[in-house]
C-alpha positions as CSV (number, residue, x, y, z in Angstrom):
1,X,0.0,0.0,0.0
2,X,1.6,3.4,-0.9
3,X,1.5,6.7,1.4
4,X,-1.8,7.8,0.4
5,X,-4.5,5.7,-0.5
6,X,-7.8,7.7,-1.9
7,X,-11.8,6.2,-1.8
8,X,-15.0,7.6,-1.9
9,X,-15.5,8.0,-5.7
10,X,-18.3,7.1,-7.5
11,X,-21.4,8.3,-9.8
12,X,-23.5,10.9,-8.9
13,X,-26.6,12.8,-11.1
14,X,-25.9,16.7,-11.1
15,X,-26.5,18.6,-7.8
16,X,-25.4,15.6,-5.4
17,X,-23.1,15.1,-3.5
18,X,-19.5,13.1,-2.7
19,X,-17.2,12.4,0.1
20,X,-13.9,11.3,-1.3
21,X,-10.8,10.4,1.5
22,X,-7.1,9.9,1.7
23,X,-5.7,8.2,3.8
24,X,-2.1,9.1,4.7
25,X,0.3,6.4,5.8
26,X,1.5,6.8,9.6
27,X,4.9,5.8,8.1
28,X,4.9,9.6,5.6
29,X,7.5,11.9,6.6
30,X,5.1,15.1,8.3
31,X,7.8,17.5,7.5
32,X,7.6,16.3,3.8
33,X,3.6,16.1,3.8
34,X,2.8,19.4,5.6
35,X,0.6,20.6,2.0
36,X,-2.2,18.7,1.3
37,X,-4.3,18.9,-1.6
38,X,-6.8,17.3,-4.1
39,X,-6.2,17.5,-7.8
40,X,-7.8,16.5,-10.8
41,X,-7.9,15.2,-14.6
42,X,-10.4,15.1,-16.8
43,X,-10.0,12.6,-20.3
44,X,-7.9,14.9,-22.4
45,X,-7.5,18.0,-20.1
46,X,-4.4,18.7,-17.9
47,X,-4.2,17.7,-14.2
48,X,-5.7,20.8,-12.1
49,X,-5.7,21.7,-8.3
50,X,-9.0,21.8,-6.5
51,X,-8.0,22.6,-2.9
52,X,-5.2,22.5,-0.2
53,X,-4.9,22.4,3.4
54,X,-2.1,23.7,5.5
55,X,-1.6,20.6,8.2
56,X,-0.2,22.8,10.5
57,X,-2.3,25.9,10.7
58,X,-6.2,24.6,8.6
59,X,-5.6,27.1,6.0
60,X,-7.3,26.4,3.2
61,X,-7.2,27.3,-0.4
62,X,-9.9,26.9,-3.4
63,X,-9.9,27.3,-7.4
64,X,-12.3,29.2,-8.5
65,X,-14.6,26.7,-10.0
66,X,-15.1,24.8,-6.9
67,X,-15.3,27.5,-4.4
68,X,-18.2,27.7,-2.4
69,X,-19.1,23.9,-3.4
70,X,-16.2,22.0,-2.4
71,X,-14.6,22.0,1.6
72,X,-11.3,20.0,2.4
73,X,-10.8,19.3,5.8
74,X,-8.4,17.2,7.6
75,X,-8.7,14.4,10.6
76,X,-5.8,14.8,12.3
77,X,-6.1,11.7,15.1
78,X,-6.8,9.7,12.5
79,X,-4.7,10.9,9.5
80,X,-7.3,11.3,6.9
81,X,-7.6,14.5,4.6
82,X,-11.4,14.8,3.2
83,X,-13.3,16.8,0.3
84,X,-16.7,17.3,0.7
85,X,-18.8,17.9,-2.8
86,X,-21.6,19.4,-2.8
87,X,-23.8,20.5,-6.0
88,X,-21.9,18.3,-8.1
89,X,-21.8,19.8,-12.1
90,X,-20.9,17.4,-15.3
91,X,-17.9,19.2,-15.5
92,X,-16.4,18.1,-12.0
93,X,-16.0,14.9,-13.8
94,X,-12.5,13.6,-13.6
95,X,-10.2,11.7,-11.3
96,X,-9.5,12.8,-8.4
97,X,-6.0,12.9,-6.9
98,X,-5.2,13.3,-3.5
99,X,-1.4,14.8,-3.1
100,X,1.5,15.7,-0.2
101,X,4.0,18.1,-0.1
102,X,6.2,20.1,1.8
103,X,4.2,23.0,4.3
104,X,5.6,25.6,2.0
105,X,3.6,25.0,-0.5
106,X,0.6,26.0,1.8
107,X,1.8,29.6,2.0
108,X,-0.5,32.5,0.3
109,X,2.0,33.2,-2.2
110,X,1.6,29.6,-3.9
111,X,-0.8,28.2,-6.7
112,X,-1.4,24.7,-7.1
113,X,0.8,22.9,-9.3
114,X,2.0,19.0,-9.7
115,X,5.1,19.4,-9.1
116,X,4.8,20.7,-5.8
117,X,4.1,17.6,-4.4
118,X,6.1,14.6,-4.0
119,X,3.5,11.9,-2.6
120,X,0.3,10.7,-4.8
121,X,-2.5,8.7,-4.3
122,X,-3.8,6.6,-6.9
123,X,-6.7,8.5,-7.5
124,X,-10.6,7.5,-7.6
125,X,-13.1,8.0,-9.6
126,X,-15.9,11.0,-10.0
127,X,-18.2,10.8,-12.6
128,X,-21.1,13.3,-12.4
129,X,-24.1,13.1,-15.1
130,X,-26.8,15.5,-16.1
């Protein structure tokens, strides 16, 4: 089993809802998994971040096109990062990646990108139809 095993995927009709976790090995370095985030990749499109957490401090980050919709949160007793999806659109379809990296990549000044973090799930699937 790798560092960060995702579940929670599924099929959902437009406007539901989705609770997808990652579980993150007890074993991961914390000082190299401080950033948490989901991504995602649709067929044909490139891989996009959907939200962070700061492990440390909660702070949280959004793109644009899931704000308002979409809430990460974090277990921290148990080791388990969540995102909550709510009013689910067609084109939220894609699979879903949940991602570590260093805390820095948590800080204001940063955008979400792949190579920012170093540990990846294998990703579940979210397929929303209308």
């Amino acid at each position: 089993q790798g560092e960060l095993v995702e579940s929670g995927g599924g099929s959902v009709q437009a406007g539901g809802s989705l609770r997808l976790s990652c579980a993150v090995s007890r074993y991961t370095s914390t000082s190299s998994t401080g950033c948490m985030g989901w991504f995602r990749q649709a067929p044909g499109k490139e891989r996009e971040g959907v939200a962070r957490i700061s492990r440390g401090d909660g702070r949280t980050y959004y793109a644009d096109s899931v704000k308002g919709r979409f809430t990460i949160a974090q277990d921290s007793a148990s080791n388990t990062l969540y995102l909550q999806m709510n009013s689910l659109k067609p084109e939220d379809t894609a699979m879903y990646y949940c991602a570590a990296g260093a805390p820095l990549f948590c800080s204001g000044g940063y955008s979400m990108e792949s190579w920012m973090y170093a540990y990846w799930g294998q990703g579940t699937q979210v397929t929303v139809s209308s």
